[in-house]
C-alpha positions in Angstrom: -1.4 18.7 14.6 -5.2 18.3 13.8 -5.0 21.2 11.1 -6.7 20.0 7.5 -9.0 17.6 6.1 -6.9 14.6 7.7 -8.5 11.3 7.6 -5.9 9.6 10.6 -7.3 12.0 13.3 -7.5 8.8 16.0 -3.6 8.3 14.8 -3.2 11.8 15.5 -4.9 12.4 19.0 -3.7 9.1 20.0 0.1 10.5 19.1 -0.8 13.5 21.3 -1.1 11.2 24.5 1.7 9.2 24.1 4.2 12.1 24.1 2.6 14.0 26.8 2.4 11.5 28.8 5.6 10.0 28.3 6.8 13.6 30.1 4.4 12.2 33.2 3.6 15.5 34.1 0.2 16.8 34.3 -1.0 18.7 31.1 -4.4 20.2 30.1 -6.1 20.5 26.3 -8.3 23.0 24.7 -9.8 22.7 21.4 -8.7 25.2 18.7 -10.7 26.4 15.4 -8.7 23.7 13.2 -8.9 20.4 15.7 -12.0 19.1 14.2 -11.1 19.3 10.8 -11.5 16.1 9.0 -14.6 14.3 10.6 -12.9 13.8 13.8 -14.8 15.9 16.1 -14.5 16.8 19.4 -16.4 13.4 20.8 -14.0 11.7 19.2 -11.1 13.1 20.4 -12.2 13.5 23.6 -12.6 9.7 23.6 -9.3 9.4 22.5 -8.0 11.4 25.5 -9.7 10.1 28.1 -7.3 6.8 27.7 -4.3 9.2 29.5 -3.4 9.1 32.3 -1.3 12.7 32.7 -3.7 14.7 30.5 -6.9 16.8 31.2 -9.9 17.2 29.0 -13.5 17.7 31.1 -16.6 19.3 29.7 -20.3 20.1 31.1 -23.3 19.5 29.5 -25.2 23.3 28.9 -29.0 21.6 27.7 -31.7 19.9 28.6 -30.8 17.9 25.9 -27.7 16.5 26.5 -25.4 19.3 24.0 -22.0 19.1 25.6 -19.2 21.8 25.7 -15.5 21.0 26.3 -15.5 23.5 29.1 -13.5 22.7 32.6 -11.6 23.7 35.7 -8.9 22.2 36.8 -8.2 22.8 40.7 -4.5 23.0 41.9 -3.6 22.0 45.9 -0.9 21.3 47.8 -2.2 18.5 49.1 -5.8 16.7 48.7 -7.4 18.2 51.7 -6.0 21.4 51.3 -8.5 24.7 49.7 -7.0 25.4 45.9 -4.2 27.7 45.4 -5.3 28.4 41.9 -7.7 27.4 39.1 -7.3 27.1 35.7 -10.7 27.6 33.4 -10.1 26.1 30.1 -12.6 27.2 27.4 -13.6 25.5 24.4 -14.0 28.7 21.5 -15.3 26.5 18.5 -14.8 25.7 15.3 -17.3 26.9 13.0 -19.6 30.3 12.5 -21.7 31.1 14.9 -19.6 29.0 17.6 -16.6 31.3 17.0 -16.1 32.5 20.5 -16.9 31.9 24.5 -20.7 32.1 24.6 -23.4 32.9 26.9 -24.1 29.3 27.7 -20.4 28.8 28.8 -20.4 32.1 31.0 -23.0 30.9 32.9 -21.2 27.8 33.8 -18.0 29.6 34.2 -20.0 31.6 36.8 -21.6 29.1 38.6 -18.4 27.0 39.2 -16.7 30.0 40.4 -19.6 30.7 42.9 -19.6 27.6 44.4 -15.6 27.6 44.3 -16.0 31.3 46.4 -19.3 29.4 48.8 -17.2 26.5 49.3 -14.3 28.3 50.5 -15.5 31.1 51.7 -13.3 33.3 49.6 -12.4 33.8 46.1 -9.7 31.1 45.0 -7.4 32.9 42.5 -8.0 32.0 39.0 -6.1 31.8 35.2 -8.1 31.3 32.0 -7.0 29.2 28.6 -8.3 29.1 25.2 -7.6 29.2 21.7 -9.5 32.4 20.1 -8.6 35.6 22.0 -10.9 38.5 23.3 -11.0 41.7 21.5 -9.9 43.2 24.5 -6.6 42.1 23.5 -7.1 44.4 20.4 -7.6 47.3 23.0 -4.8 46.2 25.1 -2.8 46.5 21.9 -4.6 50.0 20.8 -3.9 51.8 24.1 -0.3 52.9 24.2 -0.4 54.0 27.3 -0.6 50.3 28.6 3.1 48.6 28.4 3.1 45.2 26.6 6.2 42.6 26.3 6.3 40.5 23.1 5.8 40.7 19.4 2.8 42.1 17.8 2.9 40.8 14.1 -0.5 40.7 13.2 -3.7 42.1 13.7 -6.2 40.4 16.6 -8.7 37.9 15.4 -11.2 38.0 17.9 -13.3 36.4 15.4 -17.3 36.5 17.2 -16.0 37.6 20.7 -18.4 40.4 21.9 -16.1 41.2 24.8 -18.9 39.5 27.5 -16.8 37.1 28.5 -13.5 39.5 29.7 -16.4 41.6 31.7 -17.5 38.0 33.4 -13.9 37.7 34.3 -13.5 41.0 35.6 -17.1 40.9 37.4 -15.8 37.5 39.4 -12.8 38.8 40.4 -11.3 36.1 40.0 -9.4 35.7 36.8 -6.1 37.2 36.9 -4.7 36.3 33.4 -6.0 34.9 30.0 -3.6 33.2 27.5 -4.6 32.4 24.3 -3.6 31.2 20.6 -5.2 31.4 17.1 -3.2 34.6 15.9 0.3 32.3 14.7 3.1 34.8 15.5 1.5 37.2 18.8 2.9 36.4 21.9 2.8 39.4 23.7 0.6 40.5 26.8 0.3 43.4 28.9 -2.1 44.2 31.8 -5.3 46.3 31.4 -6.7 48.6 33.6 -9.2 46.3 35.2 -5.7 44.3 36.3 -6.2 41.1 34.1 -3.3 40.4 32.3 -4.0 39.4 28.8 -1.4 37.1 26.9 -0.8 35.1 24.1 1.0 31.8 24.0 3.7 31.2 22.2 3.6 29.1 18.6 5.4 26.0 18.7 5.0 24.6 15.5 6.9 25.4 12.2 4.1 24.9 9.9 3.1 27.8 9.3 5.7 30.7 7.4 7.8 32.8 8.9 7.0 31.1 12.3 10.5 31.1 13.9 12.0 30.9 16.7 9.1 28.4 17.8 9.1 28.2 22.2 6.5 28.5 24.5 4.8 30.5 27.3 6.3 29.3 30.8 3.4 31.1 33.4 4.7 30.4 37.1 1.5 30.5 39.5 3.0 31.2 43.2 1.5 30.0 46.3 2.4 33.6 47.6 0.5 37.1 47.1 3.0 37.4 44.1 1.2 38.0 40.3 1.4 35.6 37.7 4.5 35.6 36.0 5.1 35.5 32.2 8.2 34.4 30.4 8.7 33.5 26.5 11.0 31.0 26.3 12.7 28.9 23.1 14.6 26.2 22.4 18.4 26.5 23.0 20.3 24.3 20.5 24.3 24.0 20.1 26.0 25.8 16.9 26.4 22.7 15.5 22.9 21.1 15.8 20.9 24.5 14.9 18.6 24.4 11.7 
């Protein structure tokens, strides 16, 4: 949507939150390498978004200074008083070089808001993770054929500046139990490595870019029991008649 050197960015954001929230369901946001294309940056969209009343964008501030990254948790409950049945971490991986990946600064705050989660509740509060670049563990999921997978490989991982410190904070909190990801257009399988994260990809759901089809999406059920995280890829059904 935000892809190119677009000058109607506020048009475009704006767009965003009038069809999600015209679902009025709950849904989340997390910036991809092409969003701030166009001198509309993430302040700006942000802005934009905070106007909805369905959608989630948070951040934290990581300096002394003020610096800001589009970093948050989202907490899910039955009810208000009730301890979390899951979290959802969204990461923000950047845009340009040298921002190209979870960083050292986010880690830390990823580690202190599970802490106090784990203090709070006196246990760990099981956890999923969402952003846009992937880890190059997903390379190494891919690499070891031992590991089963479900989904379509069909290109090679860009992992981009990812040093693989952020999949060893996940594993080290124990509380992450899946990752799901974009950036790579037509990846949208995942498979479980041996630390027992599951690492997936979403599922593209735009047309713009070739050989894209079938577009869908990733439906990820969370259950309130001890069940794991379960992964389906799921498209469109359309009648004979109405297919393109």
């Amino acid at each position: 949507m935000f892809t190119g050197e677009k000058y109607f960015g506020s048009l475009l954001a704006a767009f965003a939150v009038e069809f999600f929230d015209s679902l009025e369901r709950p849904w989340l946001y997390t910036f991809g390498n092409h969003d701030v294309e166009g001198g509309f940056g993430r302040e700006q969209i942000h802005e934009v978004f905070a106007v909805s009343r369905w959608g989630l964008l948070g951040s934290h501030s990581v300096t002394n200074q003020g610096t800001r990254k589009y970093d948050y948790v989202v907490d899910l409950k039955r009810s208000l008083a009730a301890r979390p049945e899951w979290q959802i971490y969204a990461f923000d991986t950047g845009s340009e070089k040298g921002f190209k990946s979870i960083k050292g600064d986010q880690l830390a705050w990823f580690k202190s808001v599970s802490e106090s989660t784990r203090q709070t509740y006196r246990q760990t509060v099981r956890a999923i993770s969402i952003f846009h670049i992937p880890l190059r563990q997903y390379q190494e999921l891919w690499d070891d054929a031992s590991i089963p997978n479900t989904g379509e490989r069909k290109e090679e991982v860009s992992f981009e500046e990812d040093d693989g410190s952020p999949y060893r904070a996940f594993v080290q909190r124990q509380n992450i139990e899946a990752t799901f990801c974009g950036h790579d257009h037509y990846n949208n399988f995942w498979g479980r490595t041996r630390d027992g994260v599951i690492l997936s990809y979403g599922y593209i759901s735009s047309a713009a870019t070739k050989a894209a089809g079938p577009t869908g999406g990733k439906l990820i059920q969370l259950p309130f029991t001890a069940e794991p995280v379960n992964i389906q890829n799921v498209t469109p059904q359309f009648p004979d008649s109405t297919r393109e």
